[in-house]
C-alpha positions in Angstrom: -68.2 4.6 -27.8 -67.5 1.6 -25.5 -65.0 2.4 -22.7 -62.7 -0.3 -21.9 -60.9 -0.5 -18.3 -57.0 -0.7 -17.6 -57.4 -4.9 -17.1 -60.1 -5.1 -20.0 -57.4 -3.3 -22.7 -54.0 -5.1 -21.3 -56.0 -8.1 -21.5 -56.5 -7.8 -24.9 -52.5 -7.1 -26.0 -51.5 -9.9 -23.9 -54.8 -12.2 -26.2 -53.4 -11.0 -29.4 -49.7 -11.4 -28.8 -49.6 -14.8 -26.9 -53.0 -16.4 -28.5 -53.5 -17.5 -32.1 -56.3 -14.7 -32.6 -55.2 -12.1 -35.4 -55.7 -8.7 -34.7 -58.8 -8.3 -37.1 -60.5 -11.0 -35.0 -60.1 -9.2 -31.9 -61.3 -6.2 -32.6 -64.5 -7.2 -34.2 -64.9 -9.4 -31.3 -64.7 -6.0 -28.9 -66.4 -4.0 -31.4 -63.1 -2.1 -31.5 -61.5 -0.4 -34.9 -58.3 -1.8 -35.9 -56.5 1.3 -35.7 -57.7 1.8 -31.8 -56.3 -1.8 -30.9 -52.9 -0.7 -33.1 -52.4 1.7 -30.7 -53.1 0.1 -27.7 -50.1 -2.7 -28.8 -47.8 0.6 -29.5 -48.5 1.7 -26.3 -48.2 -1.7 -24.5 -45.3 -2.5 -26.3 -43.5 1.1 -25.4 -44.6 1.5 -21.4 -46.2 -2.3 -20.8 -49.4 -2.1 -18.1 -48.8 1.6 -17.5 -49.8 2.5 -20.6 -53.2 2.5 -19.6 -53.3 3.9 -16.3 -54.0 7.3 -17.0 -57.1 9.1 -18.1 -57.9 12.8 -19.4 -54.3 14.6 -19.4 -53.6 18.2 -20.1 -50.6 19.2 -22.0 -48.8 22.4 -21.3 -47.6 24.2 -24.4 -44.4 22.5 -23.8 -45.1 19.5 -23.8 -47.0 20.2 -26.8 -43.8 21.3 -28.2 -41.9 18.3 -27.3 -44.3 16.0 -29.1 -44.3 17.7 -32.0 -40.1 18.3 -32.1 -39.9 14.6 -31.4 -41.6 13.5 -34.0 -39.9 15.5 -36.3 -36.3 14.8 -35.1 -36.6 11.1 -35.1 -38.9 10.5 -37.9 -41.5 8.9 -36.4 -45.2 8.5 -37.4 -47.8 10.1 -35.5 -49.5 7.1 -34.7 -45.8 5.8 -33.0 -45.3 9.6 -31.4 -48.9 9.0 -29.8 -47.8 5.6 -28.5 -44.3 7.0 -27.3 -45.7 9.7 -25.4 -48.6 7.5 -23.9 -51.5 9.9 -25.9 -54.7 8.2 -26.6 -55.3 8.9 -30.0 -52.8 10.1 -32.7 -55.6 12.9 -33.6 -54.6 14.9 -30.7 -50.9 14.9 -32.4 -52.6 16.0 -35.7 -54.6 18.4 -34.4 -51.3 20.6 -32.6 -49.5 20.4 -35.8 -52.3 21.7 -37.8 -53.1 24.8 -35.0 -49.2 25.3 -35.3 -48.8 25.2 -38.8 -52.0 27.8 -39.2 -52.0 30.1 -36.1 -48.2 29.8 -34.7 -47.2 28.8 -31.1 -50.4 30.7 -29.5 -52.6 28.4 -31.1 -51.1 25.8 -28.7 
């Protein structure tokens, strides 16, 4: 998997929502799936350039919690939850729902 830097990834936004490029064209120009650059917009659009300043984060069972209450308070897609709460890939979301749904709050 390519890694793309902070500048690299808010460059990108900024090219697909000031530039005539559509989205498809910049992501198979970065080798990028669609649903990767989705997120990074989401994110950008929620938090701007801090969005992308962070790397590997931990998540306490609470904030586990939170994610997951969210989501089902207000609605909102996992991809949107995972842009909300600046998490890098909506899997993550999908992964704490399932180990809650199967094994309870311990399997957080």
């Amino acid at each position: 998997m390519i890694r793309f830097s902070t500048d690299e990834k808010i460059q990108a936004v900024i090219r697909y929502q000031k530039g005539p490029d559509s989205l498809k064209a910049i992501t198979k120009s970065l080798g990028l799936h669609h649903s990767v650059f989705s997120n990074w917009i989401r994110q950008y659009e929620y938090h701007g350039e801090e969005a992308f300043e962070n790397g590997y984060t931990t998540y306490s069972v609470q904030d586990k919690l939170d994610v997951l209450n969210h989501m089902n308070e207000y609605g909102t897609s996992v991809r949107e939850t995972a842009a909300v709460f600046k998490i890098a890939s909506h899997s993550t979301i999908l992964s704490w729902q399932r180990s809650l749904e199967l094994h309870g709050i311990d399997a957080l």
